[in-house]
C-alpha positions, 0 to 999 in steps of 0.5 A: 601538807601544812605550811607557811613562809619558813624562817631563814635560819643562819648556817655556816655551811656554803650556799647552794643553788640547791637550797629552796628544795630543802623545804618540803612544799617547794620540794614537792610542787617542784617535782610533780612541776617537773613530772608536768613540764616532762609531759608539757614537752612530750606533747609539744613534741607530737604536736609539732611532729603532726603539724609538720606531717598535715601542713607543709608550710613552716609558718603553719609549724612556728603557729604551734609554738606561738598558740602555747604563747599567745595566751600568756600575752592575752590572758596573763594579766587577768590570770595575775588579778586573780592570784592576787586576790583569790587563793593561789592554791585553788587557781592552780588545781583548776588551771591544772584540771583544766589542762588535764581536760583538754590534753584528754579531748586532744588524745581522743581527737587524734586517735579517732583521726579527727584532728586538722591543723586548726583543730590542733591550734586550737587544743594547743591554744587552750593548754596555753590558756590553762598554763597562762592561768596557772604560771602567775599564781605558780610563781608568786606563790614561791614567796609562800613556800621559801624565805626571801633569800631562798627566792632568787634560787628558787625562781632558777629552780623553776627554770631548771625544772623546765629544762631537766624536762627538756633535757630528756622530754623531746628525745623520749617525746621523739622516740614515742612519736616515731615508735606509737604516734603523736596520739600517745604522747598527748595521753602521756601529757594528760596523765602528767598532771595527776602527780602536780594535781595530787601535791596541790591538794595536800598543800594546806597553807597559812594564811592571814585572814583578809583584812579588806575585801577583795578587788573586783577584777577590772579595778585589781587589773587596772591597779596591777597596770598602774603599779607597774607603769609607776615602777621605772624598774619594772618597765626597764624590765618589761621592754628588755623581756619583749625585745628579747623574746621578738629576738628568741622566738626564733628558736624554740619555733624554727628547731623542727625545721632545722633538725629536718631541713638543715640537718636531715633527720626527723623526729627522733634528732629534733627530741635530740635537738630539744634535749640539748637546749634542755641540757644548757638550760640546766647548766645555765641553771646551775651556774646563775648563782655564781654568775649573778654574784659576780656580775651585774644584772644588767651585764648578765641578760645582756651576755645571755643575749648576745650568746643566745644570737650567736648559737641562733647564727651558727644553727642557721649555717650548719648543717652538722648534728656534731656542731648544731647540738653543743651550740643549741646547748649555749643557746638553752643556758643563754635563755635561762640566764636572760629569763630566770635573771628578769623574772628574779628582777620582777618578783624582787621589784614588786610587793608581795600584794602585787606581785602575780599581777606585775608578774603577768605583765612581765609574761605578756610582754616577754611572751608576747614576743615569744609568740609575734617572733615565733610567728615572724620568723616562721615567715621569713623562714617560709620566705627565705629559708630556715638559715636566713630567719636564724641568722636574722634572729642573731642579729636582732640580739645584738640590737638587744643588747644595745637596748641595755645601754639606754634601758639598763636593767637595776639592781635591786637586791636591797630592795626592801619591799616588805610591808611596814604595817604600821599603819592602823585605821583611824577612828572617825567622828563622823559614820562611815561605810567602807564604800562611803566616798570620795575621799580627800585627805590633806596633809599639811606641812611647814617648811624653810625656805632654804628646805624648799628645794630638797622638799620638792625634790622628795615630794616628786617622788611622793607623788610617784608612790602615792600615784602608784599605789592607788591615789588619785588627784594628787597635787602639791599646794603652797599657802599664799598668806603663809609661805612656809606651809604646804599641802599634799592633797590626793583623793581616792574612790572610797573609804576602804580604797583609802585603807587598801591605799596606806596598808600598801606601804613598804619599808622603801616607801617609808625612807621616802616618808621619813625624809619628807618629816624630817624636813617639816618644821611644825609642832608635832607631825604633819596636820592630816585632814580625812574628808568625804565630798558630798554634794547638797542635791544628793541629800535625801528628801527632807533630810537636814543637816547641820552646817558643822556637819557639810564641812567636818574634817575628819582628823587624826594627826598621828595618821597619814 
């Protein structure tokens, strides 16, 4: 199953939500996805059924929604570091494998009558480590598998593959654990990760072999924190995931209390309940196309989280199936409206080198609140009733919405992020070697008066790519005896962290690039300087070296 990113043909025929699946890898791993999220919500199923049979506390229930979360937030960001530098592909398989471990030792545990509640958030702790592992290097390997103008779709498929599966997972996960026990529903689960393991194995993809090293983990997670605290339009989104998932926590941990104490039933009505939440998340799927042609991506989360309180409130006060479950199934669109519409954002805001890493950030954030929330509202739940913890959790959307006005979300569908690829090593008089540094680069510019401000102006924002790409010391010096020539001047740790630094260049990053020439009024491009410190007392005993050599530029004019 050999593949690479396909081409975007042109066509006359109307555009579809469907359209990602019209390629055949993303197809495949879309439907042996869903054949996993479809055993992923059986499981949940029984494991919030068995909790609930050997804790009676309702914080003890929301802890099983919040241990499948809490690995996101604990471990994504490594998981990220990885996809990043490693094959995607390979992370997957063992993320899945092992998944399908733990899913047998959790069946085996509960048919030998072994487990207790903290045995069973332990298993359910591990499965959301392995799923913390496997969603960054899922999704960040959409952009492999579709044309970037299939990719805001596809990223909806995805949601829309996990809510096909709760449409009909909790009811049959509900039917399974009332007819042969929470035991059976954790074997079912074990078994759903063959068909996604099978798929992953026959995928063959393309690749271009690696022009530079990979980075080591600490230094690759450290860069992914650097881009994204640089980047205004992900940190706009990684507040409005964290305050939406403290405000939506309270639903996917409160519904097996609200189908047993607010309306009566038991298993079978929370698979039900599960199904509707499911069943909107697919129609919210379907109608996110249309929804983001027509409005901005702001207005749109900050809809899906005003709808998403109002379904949370009105499942706190009634006590009717007839009213809870079209309500629950607003609440499933408003959620997958609010989390594709942010990760769409993410994906879209960040280069593809970076991607997984900006990704994980965005889980651990959106997660992480998935998982405090989860949590505190199974206390006020288990303090003030499951009624009061949903009502409270409608207010808190209102509150996130309000959060839009100060943080608006961007726009970024002209973003052009693609790398520019133009840049090309140079060659050096002096011998160098890929760990050789620190490296100081100097360029030199010459510049009006009357183009200072404008020039200051662009180089603020200069500093911010540099910065954000991996440079390190930047600063912006002015020639006392020469008032017209300036001096961008930044280091970074080594030679090849230098050539890691200029290939991270996209076509965004050159608009600014090219202003900042155009303002520069000396004969020919800007004057660039590649320097290696070096310090006298590391000279090897009896080494000499010659004056020219302690101070030697090493230049290239054409190269920035």
């Amino acid at each position: 199953m050999a593949s690479s990113i396909p081409d975007s043909e042109p066509s006359t025929r109307r555009p579809s939500a469907l359209d990602p699946l019209r390629h055949p890898v993303f197809r495949a791993v879309w439907l042996a996805s869903l054949a996993s999220n479809l055993g992923g919500l059986i499981q949940s199923v029984g494991a919030s059924w068995m909790m609930m049979s050997m804790a009676k506390s309702a914080d003890m229930v929301a802890l099983v929604s919040a241990s499948t979360t809490l690995p996101i937030m604990l471990l994504s960001l490594a998981a990220g570091a990885i996809a990043d530098n490693l094959d995607r592909r390979l992370v997957m398989i063992a993320a899945q494998f092992f998944m399908l471990v733990v899913s047998v030792l959790l069946s085996i545990c509960a048919w030998a009558g072994l487990l207790s509640p903290w045995l069973l958030l332990l298993f359910t702790f591990l499965i959301g480590c392995g799923a913390a592992f496997n969603s960054p290097a899922w999704q960040a390997s959409v952009g492999e598998m579709v044309p970037r103008n299939d990719l805001p779709h596809a990223i909806t498929l995805n949601g829309m593959s996990f809510n096909l599966a709760r449409s009909v997972g909790p009811a049959i996960g509900g039917l399974i654990v009332a007819a042969a026990g929470a035991a059976t529903a954790f074997a079912i689960n074990a078994v759903s990760y063959v068909a996604l393991l099978v798929v992953l194995a026959r995928w063959k993809p393309e690749r271009a072999a690696r022009a530079l090293p990979p980075e080591r983990l600490m230094v690759a997670m450290s860069a992914g924190v650097r881009y994204v605290a640089m980047s205004p339009n992900i940190c706009a989104v990684l507040l409005r995931g964290a305050t939406f998932g403290l405000a939506a926590g309270a639903i996917p941990a409160l519904t097996p209390l609200v189908a047993r104490d607010l309306i009566g039933g038991g298993p079978s009505i929370y698979g039900l309940l599960l199904g509707a939440f499911g069943i909107g998340g697919v129609m919210g799927a379907f109608s996110s196309r249309r929804l983001r042609g027509a409005l901005s991506t702001e207005t749109l989360v900050r809809g899906a989280s005003i709808g998403l309180g109002f379904a949370a409130a009105v499942c706190g006060l009634s006590p009717w199936l007839a009213l809870t479950f079209p309500v629950i199934m607003i609440a499933g669109g408003c959620w997958v409206l609010a989390l594709s519409t942010l990760n769409v954002t993410v994906q879209m805001s960040a280069p593809r080198w970076v991607v997984a890493r900006a990704l994980a950030l965005y889980q651990m954030a959106t997660f992480g609140g998935l998982a405090l929330g989860s949590w505190a509202w199974g206390l006020v739940a288990e303090g003030h009733g499951v009624g009061l913890a949903l009502c409270a959790s409608g207010a808190m959307h209102a509150v996130c919405a309000l959060i839009g006005l100060r943080f608006p979300l961007p726009q970024i569908e002209d973003l052009n992020l693609d790398p520019i690829n133009q840049w090309k090593e140079p060659q050096v008089a002096v011998p160098i070697e890929p760990l050789s540094g620190p490296v100081v680069i100097t360029l030199e510019y010459r510049i009006r008066p009357e183009d200072i401000l404008e020039f200051l102006t662009v180089m603020s924002e200069r500093r911010r790519i540099r910065r954000r790409d991996g440079a390190r010391h930047w600063t912006l010096l002015r020639d006392l005896s020469d008032p017209e020539v300036w001096v961008e001047r930044y280091h970074t740790p080594t030679w090849v962290e230098y050539v890691r630094h200029n290939r991270r260049i996209t076509q965004a990053d050159a608009v600014v690039g090219a202003r900042i020439h155009s303002l520069h009024q000396g004969d020919g491009p800007p004057k660039v300087h590649r320097m290696i410190e070096r310090q006298t007392g590391s000279l090897p005993s009896g080494s000499v070296l010659r004056p020219r050599e302690i101070s030697e530029p090493l230049v290239d004019p054409a190269q920035s």
